[in-house]
PQR file of N, CA, C, O and H, with PARSE charges and radii, in Angstrom:
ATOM      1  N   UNK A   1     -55.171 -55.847 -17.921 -0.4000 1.5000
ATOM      2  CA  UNK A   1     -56.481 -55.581 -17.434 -0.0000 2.0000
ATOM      3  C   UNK A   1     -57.442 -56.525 -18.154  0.5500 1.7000
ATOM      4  O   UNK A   1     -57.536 -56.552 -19.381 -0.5500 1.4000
ATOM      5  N   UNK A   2     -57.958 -57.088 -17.552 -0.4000 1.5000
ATOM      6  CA  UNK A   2     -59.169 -57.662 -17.762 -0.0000 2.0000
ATOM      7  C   UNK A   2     -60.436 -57.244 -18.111  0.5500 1.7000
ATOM      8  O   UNK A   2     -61.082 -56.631 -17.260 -0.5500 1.4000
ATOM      9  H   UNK A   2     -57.882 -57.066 -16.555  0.4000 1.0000
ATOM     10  N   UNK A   3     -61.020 -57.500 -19.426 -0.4000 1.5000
ATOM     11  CA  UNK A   3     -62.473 -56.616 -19.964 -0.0000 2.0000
ATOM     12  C   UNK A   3     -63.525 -57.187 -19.089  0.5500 1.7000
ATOM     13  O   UNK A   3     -63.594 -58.416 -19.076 -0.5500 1.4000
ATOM     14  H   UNK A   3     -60.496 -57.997 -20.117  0.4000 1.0000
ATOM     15  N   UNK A   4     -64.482 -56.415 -18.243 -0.4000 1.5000
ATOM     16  CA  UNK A   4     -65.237 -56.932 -18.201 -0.0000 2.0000
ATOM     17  C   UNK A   4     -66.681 -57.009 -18.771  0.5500 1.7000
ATOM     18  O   UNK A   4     -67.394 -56.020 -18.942 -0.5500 1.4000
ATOM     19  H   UNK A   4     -64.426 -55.417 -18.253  0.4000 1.0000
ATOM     20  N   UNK A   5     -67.036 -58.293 -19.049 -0.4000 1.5000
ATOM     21  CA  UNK A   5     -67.957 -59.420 -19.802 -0.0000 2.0000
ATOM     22  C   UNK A   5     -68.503 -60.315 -19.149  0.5500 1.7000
ATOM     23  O   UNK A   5     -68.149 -61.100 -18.270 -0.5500 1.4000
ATOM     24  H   UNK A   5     -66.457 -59.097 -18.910  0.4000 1.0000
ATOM     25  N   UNK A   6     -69.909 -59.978 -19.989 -0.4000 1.5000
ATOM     26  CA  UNK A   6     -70.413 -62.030 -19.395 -0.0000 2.0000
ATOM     27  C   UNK A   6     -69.387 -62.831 -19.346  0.5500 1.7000
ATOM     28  O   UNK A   6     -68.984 -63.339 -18.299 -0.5500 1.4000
ATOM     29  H   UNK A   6     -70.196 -59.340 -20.704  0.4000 1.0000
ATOM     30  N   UNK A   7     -68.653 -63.090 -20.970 -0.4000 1.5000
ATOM     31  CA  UNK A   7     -68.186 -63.949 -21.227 -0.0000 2.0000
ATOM     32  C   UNK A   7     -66.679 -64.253 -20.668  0.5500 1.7000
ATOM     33  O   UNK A   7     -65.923 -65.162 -21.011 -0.5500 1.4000
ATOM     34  H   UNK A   7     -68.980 -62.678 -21.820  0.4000 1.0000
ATOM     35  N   UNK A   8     -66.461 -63.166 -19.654 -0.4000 1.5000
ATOM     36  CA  UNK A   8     -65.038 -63.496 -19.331 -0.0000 2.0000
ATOM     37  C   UNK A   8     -65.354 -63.180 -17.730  0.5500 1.7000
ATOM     38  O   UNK A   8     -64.476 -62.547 -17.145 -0.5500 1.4000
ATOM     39  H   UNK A   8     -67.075 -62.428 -19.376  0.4000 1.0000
ATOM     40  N   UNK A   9     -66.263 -63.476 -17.145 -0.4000 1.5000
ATOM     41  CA  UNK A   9     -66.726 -63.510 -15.887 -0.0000 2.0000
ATOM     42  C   UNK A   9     -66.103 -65.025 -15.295  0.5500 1.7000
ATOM     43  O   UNK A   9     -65.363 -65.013 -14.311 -0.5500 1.4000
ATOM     44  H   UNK A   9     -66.977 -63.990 -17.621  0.4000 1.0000
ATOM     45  N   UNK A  10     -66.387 -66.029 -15.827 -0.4000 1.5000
ATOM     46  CA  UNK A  10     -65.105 -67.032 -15.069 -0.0000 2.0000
ATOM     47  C   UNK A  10     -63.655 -66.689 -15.115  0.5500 1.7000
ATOM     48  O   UNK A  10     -62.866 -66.846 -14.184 -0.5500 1.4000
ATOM     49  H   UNK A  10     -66.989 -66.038 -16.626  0.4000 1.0000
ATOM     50  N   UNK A  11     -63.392 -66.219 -16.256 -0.4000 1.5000
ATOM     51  CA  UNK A  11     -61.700 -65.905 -16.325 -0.0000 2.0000
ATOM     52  C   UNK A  11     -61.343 -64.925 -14.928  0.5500 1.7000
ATOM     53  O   UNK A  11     -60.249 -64.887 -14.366 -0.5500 1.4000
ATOM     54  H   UNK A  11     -64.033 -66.091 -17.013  0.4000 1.0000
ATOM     55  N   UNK A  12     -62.876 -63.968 -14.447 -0.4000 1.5000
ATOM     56  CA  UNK A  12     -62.221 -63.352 -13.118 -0.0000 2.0000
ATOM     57  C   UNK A  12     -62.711 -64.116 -12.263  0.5500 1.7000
ATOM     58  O   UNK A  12     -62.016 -64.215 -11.252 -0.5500 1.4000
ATOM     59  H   UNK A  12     -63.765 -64.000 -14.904  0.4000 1.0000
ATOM     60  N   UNK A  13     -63.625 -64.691 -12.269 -0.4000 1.5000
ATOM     61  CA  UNK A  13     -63.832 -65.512 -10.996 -0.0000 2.0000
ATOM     62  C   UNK A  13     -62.954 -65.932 -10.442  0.5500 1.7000
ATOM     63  O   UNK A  13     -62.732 -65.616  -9.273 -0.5500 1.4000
ATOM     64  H   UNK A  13     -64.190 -64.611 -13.090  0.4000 1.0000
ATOM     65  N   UNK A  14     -62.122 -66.852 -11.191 -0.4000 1.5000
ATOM     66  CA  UNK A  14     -60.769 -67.770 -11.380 -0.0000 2.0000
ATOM     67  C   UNK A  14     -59.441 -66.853 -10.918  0.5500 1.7000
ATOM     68  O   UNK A  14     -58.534 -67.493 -10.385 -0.5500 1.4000
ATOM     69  H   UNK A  14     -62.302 -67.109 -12.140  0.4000 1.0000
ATOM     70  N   UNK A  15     -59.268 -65.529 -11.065 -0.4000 1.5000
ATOM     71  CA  UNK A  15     -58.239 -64.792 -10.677 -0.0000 2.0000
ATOM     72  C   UNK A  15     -58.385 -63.668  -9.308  0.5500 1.7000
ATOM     73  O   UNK A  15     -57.597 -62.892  -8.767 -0.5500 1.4000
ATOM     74  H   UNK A  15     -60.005 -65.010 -11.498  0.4000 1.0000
ATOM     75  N   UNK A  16     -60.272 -64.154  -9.016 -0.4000 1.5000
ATOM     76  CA  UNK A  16     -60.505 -63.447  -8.263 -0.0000 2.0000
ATOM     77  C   UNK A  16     -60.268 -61.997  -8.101  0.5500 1.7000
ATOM     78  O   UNK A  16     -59.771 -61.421  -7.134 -0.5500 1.4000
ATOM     79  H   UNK A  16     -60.912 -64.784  -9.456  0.4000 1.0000
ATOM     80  N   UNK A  17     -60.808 -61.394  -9.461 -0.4000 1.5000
ATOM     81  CA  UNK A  17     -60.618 -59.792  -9.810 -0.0000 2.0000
ATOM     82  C   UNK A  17     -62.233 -59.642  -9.626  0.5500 1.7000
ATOM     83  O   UNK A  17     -63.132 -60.455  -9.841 -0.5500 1.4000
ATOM     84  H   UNK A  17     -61.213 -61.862 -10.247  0.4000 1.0000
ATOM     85  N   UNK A  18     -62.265 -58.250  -9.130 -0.4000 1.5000
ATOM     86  CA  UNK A  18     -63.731 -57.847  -8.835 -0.0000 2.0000
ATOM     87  C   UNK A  18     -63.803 -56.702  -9.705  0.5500 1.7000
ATOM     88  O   UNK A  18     -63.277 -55.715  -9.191 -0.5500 1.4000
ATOM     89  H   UNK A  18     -61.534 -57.590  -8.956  0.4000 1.0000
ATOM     90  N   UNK A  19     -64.258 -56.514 -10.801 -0.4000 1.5000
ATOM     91  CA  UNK A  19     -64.637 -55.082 -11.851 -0.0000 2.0000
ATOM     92  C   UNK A  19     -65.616 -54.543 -11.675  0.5500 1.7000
ATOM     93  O   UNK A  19     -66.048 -53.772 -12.531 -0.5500 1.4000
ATOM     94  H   UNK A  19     -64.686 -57.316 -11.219  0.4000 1.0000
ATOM     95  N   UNK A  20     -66.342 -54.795 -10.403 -0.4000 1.5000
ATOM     96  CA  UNK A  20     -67.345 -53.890 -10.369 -0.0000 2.0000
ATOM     97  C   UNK A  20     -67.124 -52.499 -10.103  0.5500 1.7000
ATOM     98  O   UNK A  20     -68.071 -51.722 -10.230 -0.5500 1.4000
ATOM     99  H   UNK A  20     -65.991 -55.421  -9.707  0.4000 1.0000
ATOM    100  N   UNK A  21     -65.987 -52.081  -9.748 -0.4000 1.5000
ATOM    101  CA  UNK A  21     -65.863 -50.704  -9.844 -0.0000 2.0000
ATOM    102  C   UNK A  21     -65.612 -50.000 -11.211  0.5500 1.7000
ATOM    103  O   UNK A  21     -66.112 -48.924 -11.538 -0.5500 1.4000
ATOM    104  H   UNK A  21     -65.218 -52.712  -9.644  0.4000 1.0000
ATOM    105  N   UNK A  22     -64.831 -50.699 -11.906 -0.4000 1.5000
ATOM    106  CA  UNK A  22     -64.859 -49.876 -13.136 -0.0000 2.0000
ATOM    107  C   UNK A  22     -65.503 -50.900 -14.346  0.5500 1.7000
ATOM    108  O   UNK A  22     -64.909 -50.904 -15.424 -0.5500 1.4000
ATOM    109  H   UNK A  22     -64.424 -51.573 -11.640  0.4000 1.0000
ATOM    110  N   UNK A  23     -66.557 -51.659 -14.202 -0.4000 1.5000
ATOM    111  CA  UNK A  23     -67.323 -52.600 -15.528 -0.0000 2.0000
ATOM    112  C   UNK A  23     -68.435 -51.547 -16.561  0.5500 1.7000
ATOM    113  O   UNK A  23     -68.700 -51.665 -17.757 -0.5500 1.4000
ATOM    114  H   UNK A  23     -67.039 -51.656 -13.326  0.4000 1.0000
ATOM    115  N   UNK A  24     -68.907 -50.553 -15.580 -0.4000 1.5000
ATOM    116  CA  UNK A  24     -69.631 -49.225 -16.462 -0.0000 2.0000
ATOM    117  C   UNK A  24     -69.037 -48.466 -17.282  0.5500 1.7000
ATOM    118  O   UNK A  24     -69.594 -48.097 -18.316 -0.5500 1.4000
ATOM    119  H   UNK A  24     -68.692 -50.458 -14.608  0.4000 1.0000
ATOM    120  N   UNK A  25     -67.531 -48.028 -16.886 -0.4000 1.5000
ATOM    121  CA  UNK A  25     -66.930 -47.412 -17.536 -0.0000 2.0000
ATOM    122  C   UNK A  25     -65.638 -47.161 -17.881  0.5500 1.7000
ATOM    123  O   UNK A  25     -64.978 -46.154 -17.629 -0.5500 1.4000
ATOM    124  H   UNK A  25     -67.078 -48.328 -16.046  0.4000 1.0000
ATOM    125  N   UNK A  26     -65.241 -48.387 -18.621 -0.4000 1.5000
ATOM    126  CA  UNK A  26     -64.282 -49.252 -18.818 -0.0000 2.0000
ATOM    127  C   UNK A  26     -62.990 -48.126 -19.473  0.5500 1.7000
ATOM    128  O   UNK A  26     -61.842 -48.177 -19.031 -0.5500 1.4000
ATOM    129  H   UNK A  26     -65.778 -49.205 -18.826  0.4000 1.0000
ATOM    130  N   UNK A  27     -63.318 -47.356 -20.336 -0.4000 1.5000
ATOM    131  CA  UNK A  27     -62.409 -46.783 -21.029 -0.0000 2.0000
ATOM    132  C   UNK A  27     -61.927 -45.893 -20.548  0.5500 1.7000
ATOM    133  O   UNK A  27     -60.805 -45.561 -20.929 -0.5500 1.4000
ATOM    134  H   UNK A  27     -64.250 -47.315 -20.695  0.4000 1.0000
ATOM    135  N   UNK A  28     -62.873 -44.857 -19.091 -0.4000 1.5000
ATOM    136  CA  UNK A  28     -62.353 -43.814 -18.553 -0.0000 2.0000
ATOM    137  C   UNK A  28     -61.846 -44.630 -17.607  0.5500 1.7000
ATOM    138  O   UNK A  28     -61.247 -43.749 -16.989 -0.5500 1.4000
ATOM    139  H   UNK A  28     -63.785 -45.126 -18.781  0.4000 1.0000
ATOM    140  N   UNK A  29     -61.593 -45.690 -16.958 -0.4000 1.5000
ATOM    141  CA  UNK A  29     -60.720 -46.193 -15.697 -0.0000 2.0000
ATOM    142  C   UNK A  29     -59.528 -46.779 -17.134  0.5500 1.7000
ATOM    143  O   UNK A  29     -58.501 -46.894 -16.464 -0.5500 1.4000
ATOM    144  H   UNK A  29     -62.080 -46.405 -17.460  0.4000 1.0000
ATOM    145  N   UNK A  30     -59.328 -46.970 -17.829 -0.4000 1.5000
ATOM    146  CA  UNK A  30     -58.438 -47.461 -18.725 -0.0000 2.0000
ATOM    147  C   UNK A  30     -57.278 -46.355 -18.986  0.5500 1.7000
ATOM    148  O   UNK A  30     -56.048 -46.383 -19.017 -0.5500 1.4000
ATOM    149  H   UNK A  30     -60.161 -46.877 -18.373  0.4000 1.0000
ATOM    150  N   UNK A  31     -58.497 -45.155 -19.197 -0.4000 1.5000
ATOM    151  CA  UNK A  31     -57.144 -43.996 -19.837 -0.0000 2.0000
ATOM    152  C   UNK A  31     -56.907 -43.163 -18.186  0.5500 1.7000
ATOM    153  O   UNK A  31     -56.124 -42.236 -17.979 -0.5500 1.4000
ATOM    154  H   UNK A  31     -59.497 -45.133 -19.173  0.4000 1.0000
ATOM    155  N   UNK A  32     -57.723 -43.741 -17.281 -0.4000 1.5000
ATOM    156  CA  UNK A  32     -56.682 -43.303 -15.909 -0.0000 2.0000
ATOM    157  C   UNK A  32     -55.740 -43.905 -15.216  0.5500 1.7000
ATOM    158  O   UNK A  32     -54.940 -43.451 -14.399 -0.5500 1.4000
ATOM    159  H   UNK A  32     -58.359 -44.494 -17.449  0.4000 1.0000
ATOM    160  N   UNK A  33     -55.958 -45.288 -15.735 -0.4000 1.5000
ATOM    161  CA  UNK A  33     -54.709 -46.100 -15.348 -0.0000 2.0000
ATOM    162  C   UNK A  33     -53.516 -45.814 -16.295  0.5500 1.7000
ATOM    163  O   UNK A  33     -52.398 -46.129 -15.886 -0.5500 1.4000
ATOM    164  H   UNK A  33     -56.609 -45.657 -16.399  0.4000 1.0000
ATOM    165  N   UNK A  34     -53.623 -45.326 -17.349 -0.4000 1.5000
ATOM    166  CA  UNK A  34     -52.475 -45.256 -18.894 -0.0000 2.0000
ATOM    167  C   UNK A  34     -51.906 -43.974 -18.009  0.5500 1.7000
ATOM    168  O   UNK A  34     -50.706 -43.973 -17.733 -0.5500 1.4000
ATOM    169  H   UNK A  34     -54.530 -45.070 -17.681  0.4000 1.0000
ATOM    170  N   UNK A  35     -52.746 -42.885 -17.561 -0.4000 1.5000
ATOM    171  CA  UNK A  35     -51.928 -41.534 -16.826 -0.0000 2.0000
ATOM    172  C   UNK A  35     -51.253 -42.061 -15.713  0.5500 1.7000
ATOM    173  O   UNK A  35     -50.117 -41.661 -15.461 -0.5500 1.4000
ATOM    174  H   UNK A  35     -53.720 -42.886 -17.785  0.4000 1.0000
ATOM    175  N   UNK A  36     -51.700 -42.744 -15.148 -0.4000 1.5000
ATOM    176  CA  UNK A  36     -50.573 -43.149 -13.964 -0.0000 2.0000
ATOM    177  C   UNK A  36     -49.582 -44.246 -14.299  0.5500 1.7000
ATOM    178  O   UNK A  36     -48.396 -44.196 -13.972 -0.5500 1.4000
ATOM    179  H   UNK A  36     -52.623 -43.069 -15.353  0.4000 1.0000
ATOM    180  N   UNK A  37     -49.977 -44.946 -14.773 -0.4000 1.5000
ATOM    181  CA  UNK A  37     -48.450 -46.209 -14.800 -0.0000 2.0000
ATOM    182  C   UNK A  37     -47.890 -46.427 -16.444  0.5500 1.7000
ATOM    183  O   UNK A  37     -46.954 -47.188 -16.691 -0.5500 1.4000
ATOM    184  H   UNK A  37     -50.940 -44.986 -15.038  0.4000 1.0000
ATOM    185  N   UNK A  38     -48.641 -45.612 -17.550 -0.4000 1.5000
ATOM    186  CA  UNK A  38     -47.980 -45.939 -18.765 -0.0000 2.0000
ATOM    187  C   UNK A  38     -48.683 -46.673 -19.740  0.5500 1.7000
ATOM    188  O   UNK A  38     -49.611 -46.252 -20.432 -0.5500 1.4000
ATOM    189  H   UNK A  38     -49.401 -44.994 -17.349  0.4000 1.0000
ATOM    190  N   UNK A  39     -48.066 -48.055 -19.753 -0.4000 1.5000
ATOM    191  CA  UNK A  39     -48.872 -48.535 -20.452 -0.0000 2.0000
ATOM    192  C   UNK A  39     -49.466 -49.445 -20.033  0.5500 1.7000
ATOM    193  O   UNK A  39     -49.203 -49.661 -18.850 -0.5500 1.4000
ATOM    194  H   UNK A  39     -47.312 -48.396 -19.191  0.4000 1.0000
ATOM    195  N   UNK A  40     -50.445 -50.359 -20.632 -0.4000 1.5000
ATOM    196  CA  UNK A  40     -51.672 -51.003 -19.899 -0.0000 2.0000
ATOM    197  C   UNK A  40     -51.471 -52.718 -20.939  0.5500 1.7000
ATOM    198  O   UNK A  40     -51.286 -52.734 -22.156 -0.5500 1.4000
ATOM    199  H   UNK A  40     -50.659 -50.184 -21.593  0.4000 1.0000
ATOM    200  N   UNK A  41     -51.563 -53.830 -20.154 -0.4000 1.5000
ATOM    201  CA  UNK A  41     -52.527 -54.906 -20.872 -0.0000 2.0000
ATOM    202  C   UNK A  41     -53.599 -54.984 -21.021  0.5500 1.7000
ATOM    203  O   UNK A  41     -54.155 -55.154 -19.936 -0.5500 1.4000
ATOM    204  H   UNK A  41     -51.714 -53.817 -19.165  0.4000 1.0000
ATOM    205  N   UNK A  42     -54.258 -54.953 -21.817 -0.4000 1.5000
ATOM    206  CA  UNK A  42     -55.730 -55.330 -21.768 -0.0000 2.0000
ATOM    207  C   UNK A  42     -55.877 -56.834 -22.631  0.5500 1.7000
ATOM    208  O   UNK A  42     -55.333 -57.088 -23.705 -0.5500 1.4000
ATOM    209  H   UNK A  42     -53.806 -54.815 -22.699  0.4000 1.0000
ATOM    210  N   UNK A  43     -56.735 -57.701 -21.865 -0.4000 1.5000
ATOM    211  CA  UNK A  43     -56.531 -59.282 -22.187 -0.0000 2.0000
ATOM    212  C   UNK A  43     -58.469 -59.348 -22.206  0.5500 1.7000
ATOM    213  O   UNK A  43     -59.145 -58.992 -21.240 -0.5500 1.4000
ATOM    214  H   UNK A  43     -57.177 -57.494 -20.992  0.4000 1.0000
ATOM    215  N   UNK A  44     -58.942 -59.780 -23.274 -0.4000 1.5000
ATOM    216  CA  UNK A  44     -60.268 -59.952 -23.037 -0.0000 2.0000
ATOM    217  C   UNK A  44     -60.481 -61.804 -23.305  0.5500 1.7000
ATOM    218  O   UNK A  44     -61.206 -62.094 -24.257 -0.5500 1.4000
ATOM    219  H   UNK A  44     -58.393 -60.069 -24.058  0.4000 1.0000
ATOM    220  N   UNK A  45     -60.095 -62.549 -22.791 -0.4000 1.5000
ATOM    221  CA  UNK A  45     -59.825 -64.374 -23.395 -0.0000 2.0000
ATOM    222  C   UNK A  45     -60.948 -65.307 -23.924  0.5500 1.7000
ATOM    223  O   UNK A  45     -61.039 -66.397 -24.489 -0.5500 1.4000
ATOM    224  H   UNK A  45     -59.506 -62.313 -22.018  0.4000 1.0000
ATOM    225  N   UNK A  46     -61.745 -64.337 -23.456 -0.4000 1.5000
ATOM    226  CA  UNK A  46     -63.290 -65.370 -24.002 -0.0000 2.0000
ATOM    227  C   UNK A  46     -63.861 -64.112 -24.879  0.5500 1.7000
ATOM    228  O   UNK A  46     -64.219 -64.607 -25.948 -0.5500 1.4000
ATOM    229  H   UNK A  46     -61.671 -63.452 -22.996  0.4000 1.0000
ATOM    230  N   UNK A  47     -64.010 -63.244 -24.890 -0.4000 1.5000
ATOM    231  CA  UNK A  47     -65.141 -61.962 -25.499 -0.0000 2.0000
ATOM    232  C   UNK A  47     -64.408 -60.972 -26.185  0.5500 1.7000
ATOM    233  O   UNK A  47     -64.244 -59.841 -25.727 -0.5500 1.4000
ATOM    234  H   UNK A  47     -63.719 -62.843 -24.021  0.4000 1.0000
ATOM    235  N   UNK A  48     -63.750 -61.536 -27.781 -0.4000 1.5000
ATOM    236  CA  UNK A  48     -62.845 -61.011 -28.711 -0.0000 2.0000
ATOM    237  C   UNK A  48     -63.971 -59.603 -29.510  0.5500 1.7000
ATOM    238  O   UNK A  48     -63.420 -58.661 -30.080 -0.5500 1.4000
ATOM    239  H   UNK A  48     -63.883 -62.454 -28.153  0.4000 1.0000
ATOM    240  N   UNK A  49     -64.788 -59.649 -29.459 -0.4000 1.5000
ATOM    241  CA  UNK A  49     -65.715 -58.699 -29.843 -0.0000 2.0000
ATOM    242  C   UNK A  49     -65.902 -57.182 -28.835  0.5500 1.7000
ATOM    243  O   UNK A  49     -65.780 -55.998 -29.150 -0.5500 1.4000
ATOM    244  H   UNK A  49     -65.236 -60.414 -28.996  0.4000 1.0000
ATOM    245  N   UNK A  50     -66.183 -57.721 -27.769 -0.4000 1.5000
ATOM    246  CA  UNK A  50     -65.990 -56.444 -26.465 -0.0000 2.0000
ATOM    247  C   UNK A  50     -64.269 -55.875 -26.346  0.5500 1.7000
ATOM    248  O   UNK A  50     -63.949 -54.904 -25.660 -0.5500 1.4000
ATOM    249  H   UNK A  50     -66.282 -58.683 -27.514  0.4000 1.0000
ATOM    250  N   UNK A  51     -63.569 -56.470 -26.931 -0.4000 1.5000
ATOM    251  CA  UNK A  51     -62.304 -56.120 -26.934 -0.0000 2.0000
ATOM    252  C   UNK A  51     -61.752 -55.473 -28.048  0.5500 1.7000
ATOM    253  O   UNK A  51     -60.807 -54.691 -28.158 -0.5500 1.4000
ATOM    254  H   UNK A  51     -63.829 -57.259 -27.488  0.4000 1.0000
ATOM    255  N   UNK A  52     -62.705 -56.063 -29.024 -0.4000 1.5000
ATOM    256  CA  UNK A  52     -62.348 -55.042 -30.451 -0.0000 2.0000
ATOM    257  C   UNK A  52     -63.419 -53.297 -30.164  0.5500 1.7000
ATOM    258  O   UNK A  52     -62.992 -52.232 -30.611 -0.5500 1.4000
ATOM    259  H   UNK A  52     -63.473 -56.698 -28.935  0.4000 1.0000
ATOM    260  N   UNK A  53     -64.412 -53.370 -29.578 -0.4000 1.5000
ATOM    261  CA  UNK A  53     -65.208 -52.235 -29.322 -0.0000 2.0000
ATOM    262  C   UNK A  53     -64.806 -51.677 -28.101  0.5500 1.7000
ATOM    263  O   UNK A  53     -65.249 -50.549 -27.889 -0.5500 1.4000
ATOM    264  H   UNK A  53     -64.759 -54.235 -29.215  0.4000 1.0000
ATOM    265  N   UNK A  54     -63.937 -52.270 -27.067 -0.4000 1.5000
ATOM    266  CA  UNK A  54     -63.321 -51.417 -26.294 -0.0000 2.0000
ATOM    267  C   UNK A  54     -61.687 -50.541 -27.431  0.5500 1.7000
ATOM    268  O   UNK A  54     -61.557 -49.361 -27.757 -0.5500 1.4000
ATOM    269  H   UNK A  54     -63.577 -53.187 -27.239  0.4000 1.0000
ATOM    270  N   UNK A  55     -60.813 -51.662 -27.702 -0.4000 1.5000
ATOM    271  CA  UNK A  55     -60.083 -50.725 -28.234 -0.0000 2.0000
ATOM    272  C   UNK A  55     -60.471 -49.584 -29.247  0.5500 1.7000
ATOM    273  O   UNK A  55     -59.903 -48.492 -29.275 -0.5500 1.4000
ATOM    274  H   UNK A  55     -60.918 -52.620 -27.437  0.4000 1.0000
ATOM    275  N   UNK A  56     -61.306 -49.887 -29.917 -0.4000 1.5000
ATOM    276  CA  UNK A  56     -61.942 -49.022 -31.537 -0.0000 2.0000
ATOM    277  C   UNK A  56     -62.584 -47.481 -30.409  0.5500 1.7000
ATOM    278  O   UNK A  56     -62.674 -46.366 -30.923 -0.5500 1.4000
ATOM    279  H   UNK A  56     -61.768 -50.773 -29.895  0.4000 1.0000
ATOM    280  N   UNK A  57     -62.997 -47.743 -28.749 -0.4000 1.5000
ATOM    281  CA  UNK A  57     -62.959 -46.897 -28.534 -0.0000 2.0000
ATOM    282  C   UNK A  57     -62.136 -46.072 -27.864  0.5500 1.7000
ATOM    283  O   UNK A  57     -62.547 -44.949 -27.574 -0.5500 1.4000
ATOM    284  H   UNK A  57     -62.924 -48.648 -28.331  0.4000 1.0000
ATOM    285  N   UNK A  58     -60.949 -46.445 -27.532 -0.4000 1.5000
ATOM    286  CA  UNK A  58     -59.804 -45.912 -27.037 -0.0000 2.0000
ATOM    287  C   UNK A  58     -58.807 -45.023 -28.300  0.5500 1.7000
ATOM    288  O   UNK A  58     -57.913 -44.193 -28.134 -0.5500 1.4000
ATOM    289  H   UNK A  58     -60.615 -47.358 -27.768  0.4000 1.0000
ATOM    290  N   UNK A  59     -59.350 -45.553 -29.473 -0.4000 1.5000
ATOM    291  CA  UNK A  59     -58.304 -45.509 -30.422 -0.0000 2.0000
ATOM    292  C   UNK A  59     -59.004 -44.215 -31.347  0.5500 1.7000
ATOM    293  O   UNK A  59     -58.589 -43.553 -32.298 -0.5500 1.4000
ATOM    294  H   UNK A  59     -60.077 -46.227 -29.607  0.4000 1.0000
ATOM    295  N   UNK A  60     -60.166 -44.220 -30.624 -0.4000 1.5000
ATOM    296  CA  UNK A  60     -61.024 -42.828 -31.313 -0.0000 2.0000
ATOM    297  C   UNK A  60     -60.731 -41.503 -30.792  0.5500 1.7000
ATOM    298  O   UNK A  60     -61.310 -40.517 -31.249 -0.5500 1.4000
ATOM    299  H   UNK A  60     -60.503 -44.758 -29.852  0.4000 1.0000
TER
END
């Protein structure tokens, strides 16, 4: 999964992923995807900071 970010807004441009459904509320579409399929990638490639404050909040 892809974080979405300013800073990683080309990385979806480029893969043509649209997060506007879940960019508000990243962690509850995160731990509903973990209930259905397990486990999850999460790849943030440009915005290492939104990726440390997304996991720090998953991990709370």
């Amino acid at each position: 999964m892809l974080l979405p970010s300013h800073k990683n807004s080309k990385s979806a441009e480029f893969l043509k992923i649209d997060w506007s459904d879940y960019k508000e509320n990243i962690v509850g579409f995160i731990n509903e995807i973990h209930s259905i399929a397990g486990d999850i990638l999460i790849t943030s490639p440009n915005d290492f900071k939104r990726a440390y404050e997304t996991i720090s909040k998953l991990a709370s």
